[in-house]
N, C-alpha and C positions, 0 to 999 in steps of 0.2 A: 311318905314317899319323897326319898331327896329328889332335889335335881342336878343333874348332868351336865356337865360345861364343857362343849367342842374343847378337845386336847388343843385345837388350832392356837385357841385365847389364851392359852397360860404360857405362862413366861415362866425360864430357868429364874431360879431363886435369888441368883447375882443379880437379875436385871428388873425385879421387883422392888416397887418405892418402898423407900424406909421408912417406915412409922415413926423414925423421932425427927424427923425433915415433916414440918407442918406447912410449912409455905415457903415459896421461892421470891427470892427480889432480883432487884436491876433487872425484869425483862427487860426486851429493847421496846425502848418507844420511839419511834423514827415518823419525823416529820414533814411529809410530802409537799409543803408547801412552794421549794424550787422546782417545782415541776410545772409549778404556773406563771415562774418566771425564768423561763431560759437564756443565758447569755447568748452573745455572738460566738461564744464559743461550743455552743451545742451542746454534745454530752460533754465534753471538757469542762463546762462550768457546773456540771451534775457528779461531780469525781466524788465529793464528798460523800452524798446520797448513797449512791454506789455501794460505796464503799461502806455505808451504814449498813444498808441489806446485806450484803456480802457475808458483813462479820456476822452478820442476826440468824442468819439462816445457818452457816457455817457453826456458830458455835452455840445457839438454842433451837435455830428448826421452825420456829415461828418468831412473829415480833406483832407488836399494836403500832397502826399509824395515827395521827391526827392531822388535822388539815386536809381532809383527801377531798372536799368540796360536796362529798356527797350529804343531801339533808337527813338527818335524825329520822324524820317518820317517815321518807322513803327505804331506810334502812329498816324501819318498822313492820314495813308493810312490806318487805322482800322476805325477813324474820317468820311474818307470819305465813306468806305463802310456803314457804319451804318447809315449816313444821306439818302442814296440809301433806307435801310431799311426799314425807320421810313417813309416814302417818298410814299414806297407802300400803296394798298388800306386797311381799315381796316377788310375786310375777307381775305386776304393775310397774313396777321400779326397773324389773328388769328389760321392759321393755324401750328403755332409752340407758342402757346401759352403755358404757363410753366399749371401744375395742380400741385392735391396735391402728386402724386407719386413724381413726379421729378421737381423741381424747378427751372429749367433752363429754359430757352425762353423767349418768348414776355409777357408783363405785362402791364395794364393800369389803373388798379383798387386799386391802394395803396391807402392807406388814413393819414391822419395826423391830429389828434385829431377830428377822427371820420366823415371827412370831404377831400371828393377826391381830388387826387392830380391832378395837371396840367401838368402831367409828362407821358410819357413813357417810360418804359424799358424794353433791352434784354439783360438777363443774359448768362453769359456762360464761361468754367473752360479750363484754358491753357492742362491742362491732362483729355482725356479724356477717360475712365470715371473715377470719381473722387470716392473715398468712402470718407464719413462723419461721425459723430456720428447721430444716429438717435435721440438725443435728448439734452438738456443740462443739464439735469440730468449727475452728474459726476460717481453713481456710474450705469450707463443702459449701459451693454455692446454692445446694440445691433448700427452695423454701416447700414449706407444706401447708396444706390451707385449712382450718377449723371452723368446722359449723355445728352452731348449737344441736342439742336433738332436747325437744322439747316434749316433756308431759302432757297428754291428754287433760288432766285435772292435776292441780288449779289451774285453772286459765291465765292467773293473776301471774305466774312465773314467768309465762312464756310473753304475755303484752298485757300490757299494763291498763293500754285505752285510757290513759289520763294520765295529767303532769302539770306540775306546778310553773309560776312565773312567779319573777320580781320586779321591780323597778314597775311595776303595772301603772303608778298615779291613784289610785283608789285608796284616802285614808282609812287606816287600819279601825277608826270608831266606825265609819260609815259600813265596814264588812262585819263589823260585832254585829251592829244592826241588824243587817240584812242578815244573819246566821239566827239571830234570835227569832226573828219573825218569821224564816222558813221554819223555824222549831214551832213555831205557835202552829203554824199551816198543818206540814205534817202529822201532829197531834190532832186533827182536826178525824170528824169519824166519815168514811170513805165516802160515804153520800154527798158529804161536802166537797169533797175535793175532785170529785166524779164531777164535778159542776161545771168548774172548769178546767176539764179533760179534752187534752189534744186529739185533732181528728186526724181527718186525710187532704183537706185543706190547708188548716192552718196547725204547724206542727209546734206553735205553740202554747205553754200551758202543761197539766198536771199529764205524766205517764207513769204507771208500774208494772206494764205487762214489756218492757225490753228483755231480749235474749242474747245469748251469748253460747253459741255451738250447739242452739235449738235446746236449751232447759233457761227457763224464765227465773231473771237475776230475783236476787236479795234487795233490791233498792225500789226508791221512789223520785222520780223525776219532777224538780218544775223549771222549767226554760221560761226566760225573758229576755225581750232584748232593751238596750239603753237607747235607742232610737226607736220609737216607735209612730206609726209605722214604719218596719226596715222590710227595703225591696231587693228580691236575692234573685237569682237565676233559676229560674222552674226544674231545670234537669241538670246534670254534669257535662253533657254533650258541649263540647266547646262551640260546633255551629247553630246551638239552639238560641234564638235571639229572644224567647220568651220569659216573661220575669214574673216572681211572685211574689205577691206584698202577704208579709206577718206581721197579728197585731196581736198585742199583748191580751193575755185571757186573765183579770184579776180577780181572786177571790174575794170577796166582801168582807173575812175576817181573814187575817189582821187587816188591818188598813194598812200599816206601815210598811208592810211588803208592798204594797202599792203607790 
């Protein structure tokens, strides 16, 4: 039994890649770097940039940047939510489908010289919500505003609930350390680590039952803090004058976590 390919996907025979074209060079590799140094002259001193993308898009349609400031394993961990994504069913997807108001979301109907693509995509803007021009007409004042529309699952697309620092002051042996020795904890068999298990007192110490849109995460928590005992505010209430002291809950093995 063959299978059948939507007439949509195929392309006229002109517009089919050549078999004796094995690979392409000089993509553009354009360097986002002056975007973290702007002159007094604004986009004036971005003319070049500009003009990089310009030609990249104008005459290949895509190009790679380097420099864009974003870290490798956050690019990792955006990589892997996304493949989650594309993963679900096609009435799942379609459920944050982008339209004509707002152009953000899931997409599967591009075409390329009038001939669908064998792509999916979900768009979506670091701020959100984003205002644009509503046209490329230069002289149409009028702007238009975009907001994400975000996936029920994975959770990880839409907020992240964690993020990295630098410049923190913590040498990088003393974080091996303490990475090691949560590794020995963790490894530890539940009974142990039930031991020193946060309560309703004191919230710190070992957790694994946390949630996330009421289904109980994949992880294992243990919170400490570097001052011990640290006295925090009993509630969020800004006129609540009550405070609560947390003390460190340590496991007996490793020591060195300790």
């Amino acid at each position: 039994m063959g299978c059948e390919v939507d007439r949509a996907f195929i392309r006229a025979v002109e517009h089919r890649p050549k078999p004796t074209i094995i690979e392409a060079g000089g993509i553009p590799l354009i360097d986002l770097s002056p975007l973290n140094s702007v002159g007094p002259g604004g986009l004036q001193s971005l003319s070049g940039l500009i003009a990089e993308v310009g030609a990249a898009c104008r005459d290949w349609g895509f190009f790679q940047v380097i420099n864009h400031g974003v870290p490798l394993d956050l690019l990792d961990q955006i990589g892997s939510a996304a493949k989650q994504f594309f993963a679900l069913s096609p009435e799942e997807k379609q459920k944050v489908r982008r339209d004509e108001v707002n152009s953000l979301g899931y997409y599967d109907t591009e075409h390329t010289k009038n001939v669908r693509d064998w792509k999916e995509v979900f768009d979506f803007v670091v701020h959100d919500p984003t205002v644009i021009p509503a046209s490329y007409e230069p002289d149409d004042q009028e702007v238009q505003e975009l907001r994400n529309r975000w996936p029920t699952y994975p959770p990880e697309l839409r907020d992240w609930g964690f993020f990295q620092v630098i410049n923190h002051g913590v040498p990088l042996d003393l974080l091996d350390q303490i990475g090691s020795a949560a590794k020995q904890f963790f490894a530890l068999s539940p009974e142990e680590k039930q031991k020193v298990r946060r309560d309703e007192v004191n919230s710190l110490g070992y957790y694994d039952t946390e949630h996330t849109k009421n289904v109980r995460d994949w992880k294992e928590v243990f919170d400490f803090v570097v001052h011990d005992p640290t006295v925090i505010p009993a509630s969020y209430e800004p006129d609540d004058q009550e405070v609560q002291e947390l003390r460190n809950r340590w496991p007996t093995y490793p020591p060195e976590l300790r």
